[in-house]
N, C-alpha and C positions, 0 to 999 in steps of 0.2 A: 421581494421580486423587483426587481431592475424598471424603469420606465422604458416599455418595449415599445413607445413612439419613437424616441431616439434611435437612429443608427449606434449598434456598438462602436465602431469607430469616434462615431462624435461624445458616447459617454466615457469611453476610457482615454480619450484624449488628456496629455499630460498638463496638468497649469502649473510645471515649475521646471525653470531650466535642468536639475537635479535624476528628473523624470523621465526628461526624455532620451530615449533609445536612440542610438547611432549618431553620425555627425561628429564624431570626436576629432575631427581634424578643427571645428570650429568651436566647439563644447570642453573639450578637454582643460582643466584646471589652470594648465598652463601656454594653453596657446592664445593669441592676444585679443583674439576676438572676447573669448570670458573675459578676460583681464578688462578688456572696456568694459564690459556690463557693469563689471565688479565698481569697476571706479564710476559709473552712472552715468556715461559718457553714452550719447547717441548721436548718430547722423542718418542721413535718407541711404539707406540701401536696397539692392534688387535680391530678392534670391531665385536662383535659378536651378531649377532638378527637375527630376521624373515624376509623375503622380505619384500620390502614396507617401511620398521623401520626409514630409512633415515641414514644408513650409507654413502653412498655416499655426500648426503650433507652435512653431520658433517664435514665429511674432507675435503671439498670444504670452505666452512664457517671457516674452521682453518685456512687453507689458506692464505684466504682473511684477516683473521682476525692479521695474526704475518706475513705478508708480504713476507713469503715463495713462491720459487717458486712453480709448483703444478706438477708433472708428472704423468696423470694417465695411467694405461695398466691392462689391463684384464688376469688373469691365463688361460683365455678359451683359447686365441689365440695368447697368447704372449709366451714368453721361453726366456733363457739365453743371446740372443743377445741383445734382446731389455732392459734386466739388463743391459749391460753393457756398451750400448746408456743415457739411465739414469745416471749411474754412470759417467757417461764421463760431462756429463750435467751437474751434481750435483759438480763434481770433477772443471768444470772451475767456475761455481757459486760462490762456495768457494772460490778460488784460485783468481779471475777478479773484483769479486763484492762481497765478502763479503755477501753473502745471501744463508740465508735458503734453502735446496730444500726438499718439501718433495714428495715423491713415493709411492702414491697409487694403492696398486693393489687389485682390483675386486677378489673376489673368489679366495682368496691364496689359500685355501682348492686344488684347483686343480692343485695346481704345485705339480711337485713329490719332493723327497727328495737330486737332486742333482741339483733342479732349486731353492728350500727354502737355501740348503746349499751356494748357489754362491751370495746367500746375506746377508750372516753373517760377513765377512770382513767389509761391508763399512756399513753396522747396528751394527759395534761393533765399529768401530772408528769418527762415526758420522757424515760421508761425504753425508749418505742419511740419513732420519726422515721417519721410515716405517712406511704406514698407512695400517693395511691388515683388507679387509673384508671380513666375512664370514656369512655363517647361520649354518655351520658344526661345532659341539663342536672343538674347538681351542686343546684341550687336546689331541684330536684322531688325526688330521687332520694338526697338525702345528709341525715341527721337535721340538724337546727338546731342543737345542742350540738354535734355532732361538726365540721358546715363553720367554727362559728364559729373550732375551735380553728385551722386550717387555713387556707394561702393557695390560691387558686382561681390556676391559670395556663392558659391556653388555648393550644392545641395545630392548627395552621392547617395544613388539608389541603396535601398538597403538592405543588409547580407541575410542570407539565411538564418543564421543564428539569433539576429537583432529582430526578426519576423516572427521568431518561436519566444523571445521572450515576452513580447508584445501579445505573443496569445496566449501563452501562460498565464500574463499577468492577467489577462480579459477571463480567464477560468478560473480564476482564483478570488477575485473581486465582486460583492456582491453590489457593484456597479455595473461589474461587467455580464458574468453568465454562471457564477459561483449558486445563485436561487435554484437554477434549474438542474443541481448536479450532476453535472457533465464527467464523462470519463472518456476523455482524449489520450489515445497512445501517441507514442512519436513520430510512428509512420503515418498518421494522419495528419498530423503538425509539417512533417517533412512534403508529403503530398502540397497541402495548402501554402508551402511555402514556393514549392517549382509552379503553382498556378498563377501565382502573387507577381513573379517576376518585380520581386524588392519594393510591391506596393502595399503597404501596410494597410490602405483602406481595403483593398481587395481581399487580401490576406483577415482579416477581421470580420469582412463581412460573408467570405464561404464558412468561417469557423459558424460565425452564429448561426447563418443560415442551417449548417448540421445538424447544431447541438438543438434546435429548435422542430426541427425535420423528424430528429429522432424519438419513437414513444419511449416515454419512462417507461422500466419496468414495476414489478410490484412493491421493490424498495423506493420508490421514486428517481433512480440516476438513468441516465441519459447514457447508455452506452455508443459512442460513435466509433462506426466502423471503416476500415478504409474502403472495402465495396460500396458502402453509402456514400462515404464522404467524394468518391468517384460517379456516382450515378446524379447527384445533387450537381455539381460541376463538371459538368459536361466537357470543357478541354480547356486549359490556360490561357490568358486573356497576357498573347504576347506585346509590349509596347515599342508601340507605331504610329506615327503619324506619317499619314502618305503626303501632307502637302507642308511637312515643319521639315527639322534638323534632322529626324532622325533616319527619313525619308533617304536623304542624302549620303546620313551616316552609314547608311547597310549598303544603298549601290555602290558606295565608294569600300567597300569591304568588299563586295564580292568579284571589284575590279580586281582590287589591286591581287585577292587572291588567285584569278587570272595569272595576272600578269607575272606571278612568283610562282607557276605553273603548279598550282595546288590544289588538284580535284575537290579535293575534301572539303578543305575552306569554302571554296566557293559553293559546294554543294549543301555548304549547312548554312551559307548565308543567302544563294536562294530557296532554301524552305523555308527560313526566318520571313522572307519579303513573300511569299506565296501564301503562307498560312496566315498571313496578318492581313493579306488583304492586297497586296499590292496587284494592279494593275500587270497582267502576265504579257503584254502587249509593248509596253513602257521597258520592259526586262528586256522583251527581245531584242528590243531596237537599241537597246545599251551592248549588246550582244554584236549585234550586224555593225555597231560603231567600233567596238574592242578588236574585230576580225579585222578591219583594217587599218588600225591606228597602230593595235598593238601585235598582229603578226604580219598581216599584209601579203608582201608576195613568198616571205620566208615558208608559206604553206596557203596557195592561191583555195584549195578546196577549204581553207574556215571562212571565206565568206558565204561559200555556196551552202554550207551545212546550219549559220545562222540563219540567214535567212530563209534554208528550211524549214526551221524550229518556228521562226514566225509565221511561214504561211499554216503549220500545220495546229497553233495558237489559233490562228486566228482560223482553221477551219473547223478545228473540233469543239476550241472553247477549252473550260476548265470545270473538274479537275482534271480533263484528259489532257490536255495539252504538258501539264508538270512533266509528264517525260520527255516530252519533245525535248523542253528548255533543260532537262537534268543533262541531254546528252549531247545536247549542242553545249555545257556548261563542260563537262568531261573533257570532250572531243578540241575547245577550246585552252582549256589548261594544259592539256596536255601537248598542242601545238609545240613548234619552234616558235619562236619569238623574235619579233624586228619593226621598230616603231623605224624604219626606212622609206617607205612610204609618205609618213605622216609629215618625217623631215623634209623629203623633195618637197612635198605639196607649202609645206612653212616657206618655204625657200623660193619658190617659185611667184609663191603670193607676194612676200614680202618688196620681190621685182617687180612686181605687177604691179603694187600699190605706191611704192617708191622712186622709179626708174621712168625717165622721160616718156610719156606715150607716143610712143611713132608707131607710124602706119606698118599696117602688114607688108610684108615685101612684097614687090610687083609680081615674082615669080609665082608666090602660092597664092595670088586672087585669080579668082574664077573668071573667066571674061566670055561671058555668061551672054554680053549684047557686041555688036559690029564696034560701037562707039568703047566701047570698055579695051578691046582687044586692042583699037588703032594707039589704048592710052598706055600700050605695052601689058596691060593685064596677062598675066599667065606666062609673058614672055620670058622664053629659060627653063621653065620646068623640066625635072628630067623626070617620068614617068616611070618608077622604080620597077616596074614588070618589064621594060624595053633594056634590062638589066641583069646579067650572070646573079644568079641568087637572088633575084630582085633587089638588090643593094645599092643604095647612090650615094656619092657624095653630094652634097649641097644643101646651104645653111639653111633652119630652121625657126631662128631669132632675130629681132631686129639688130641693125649693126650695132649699139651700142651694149645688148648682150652677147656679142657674137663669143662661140665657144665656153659661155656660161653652164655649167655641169650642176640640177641640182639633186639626183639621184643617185646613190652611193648604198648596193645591196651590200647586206652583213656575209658572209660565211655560213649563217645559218638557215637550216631546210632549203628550199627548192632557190631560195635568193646565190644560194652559191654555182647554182647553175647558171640562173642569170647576172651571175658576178664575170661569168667565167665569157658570156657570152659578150658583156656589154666590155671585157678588156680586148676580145678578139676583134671587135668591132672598133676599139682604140685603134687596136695597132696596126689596122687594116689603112684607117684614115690617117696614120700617122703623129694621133692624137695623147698617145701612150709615154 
């Protein structure tokens, strides 16, 4: 019988590079990353992936593998002292025995910048071999001195197939769940692997929790069924973080599928941001932004229907609101398209922020008081209703923008009407 203190995950965790599952872009016999281990060669690296990925093991497996000592410490609950416990460690390593130490630490992401700083010293003169793991882009979340000294290696969620054999091998090993004779089919292997979403701790620990769930029969095995293995794991544990990378990663997917007028895309990458938890408030208002960045006047009614979607978010709440935003997400994709808008407004700013400040013209101030009017306020205005069509000519910029144009409608949806309108009104002024 197996020690059922341990997580499975952490007893069938692999201790040899040989062992471990997936990663062959960096694992593979011939790619160079092996090829240094091979030759005993180490330096301070980040690895960066999804839970589950097997960072932790990689650098357990280095370890073992170049006869280093190993120091691991978590960012969650560690700080500067316990650096320079390490350092002290590493420092006689060297100095007594002539041996490697390397220092891994869990979740660098969450050291600040004056706990990443207190380990640049001894990661620049090679008294410690830094191993940092993360799921937070390394760019945001790692000082600039510290990444520089470091290789970044990326850590790829992993495939179905590499998820089943990992459980295989946990059913088969009387390390793993081989005591309790377990009879897993494939449709339950296949199940636990769509819950997993390429996380192997995950993935390991609905297996045991099953096989553990389920009574022996009178022979002693363990038959696991997939209406168990469904009632035990109640729905897939999608990965998300609403305030990291990946946060970004899915609004910037269910934009751009917008903007390539792609109902579907978008509609599967907001269920993805819905189900995991995302703030359905934050969607809409990314929503009310895409209606006029990215269709604008090409179809004036997708502003009015996002921000329908969000008053009726924020009146019903959730799960009732998911339809609101499913049909403002439709109704949006499947607009015309015209980031025209978004150019005037660039253009305009860029004037505003660039272009001498001069005063408003005398004509369009208000002369509001006696002393205002006598200063010529207002003087000139032509009051476009005392006007055939209410139509005037007279300038609107100051003289050094005069006759500055920064709006330019596409051809497409309702802007080709107001294309049609804004040349009639050219050629009226002579401006054509």
């Amino acid at each position: 019988m197996p020690d059922t203190v341990a997580p499975l995950a952490d007893r069938m965790r692999p201790k040899e590079l040989d062992s471990i599952v997936g990663q062959e872009h960096l694992l593979g016999r011939d790619k160079p990353f092996r090829k240094m281990l091979e030759r005993g060669e180490l330096h301070s690296m980040i690895f960066w992936g999804p839970p589950g990925s097997g960072k932790t093991t990689l650098a357990l497996a280095i370890a073992q593998y170049t006869a280093a000592d190993f120091i691991q410490i978590s960012a969650v609950s560690s700080g500067v002292a316990d650096i320079r416990k390490a350092v002290k460690r590493a420092q006689d390593n060297r100095q007594l025995f002539r041996r490697r130490t390397i220092l891994f630490i869990d979740e660098i992401h969450r050291f600040n910048k004056a706990q990443q700083d207190a380990l640049l010293p001894y990661v620049e003169s090679g008294v410690i071999t830094l191993i940092g793991a993360t799921t937070e882009n390394p760019s945001f979340e790692v000082i600039a001195p510290l990444l520089s000294r470091c290789r970044v290696y990326v850590l790829n969620q992993l495939r179905p197939e590499e998820l089943k054999v990992l459980m295989r091998r946990a059913l088969e090993s009387e390390q793993g769940l081989a005591g309790l004779k377990p009879e897993v089919g494939d449709d339950v292997l296949d199940y636990f692997t769509v819950i997993a979403q390429g996380d192997a701790r995950v993935a390991l620990t609905a297996l045991e929790l099953a096989v553990i769930s389920t009574e022996p029969d009178e022979g002693g095995k363990r038959r696991v069924t997939l209406e168990l293995a469904q009632e035990i794991v109640q729905r897939k544990f999608l990965l998300y973080d609403k305030g990291g990378e990946e946060h970004y990663n899915l609004i910037s997917a269910l934009h751009k599928s917008l903007r390539d007028s792609d109902p579907d895309g978008a509609l599967y990458w907001l269920a993805r941001m819905l189900e995991a938890g995302e703030d359905p408030l934050y969607i809409a208002r990314r929503l009310v932004r895409f209606a006029t960045e990215d269709i604008g006047l090409a179809d004036p009614d997708a502003l009015l229907v996002a921000n329908a979607a969000k008053e009726a978010v924020h009146f019903t709440g959730m799960p009732e609101g998911n339809t609101a935003l499913a049909q403002a997400v439709i109704y949006l994709a499947l607009a015309p398209k015209s980031n025209a808008v978004y150019q005037a407004y660039l253009r305009a700013k860029q004037d505003a922020l660039n272009s001498l400040t001069e005063p408003v013209p005398l004509h369009l101030r208000n002369p509001v008081t006696p002393l205002m009017e006598s200063l010529g306020y207002g003087k000139g205005y032509k009051y476009a209703h005392d006007f055939p069509d209410a139509r005037v000519e007279q300038e609107h910029l100051p003289d050094s923008l005069r006759g500055r144009k920064y709006y330019f409608p596409t051809n497409r949806g309702f802007e080709a009407e107001l294309r049609k309108r804004q040349r009639r009104q050219d050629r009226e002024e002579g401006t054509d």
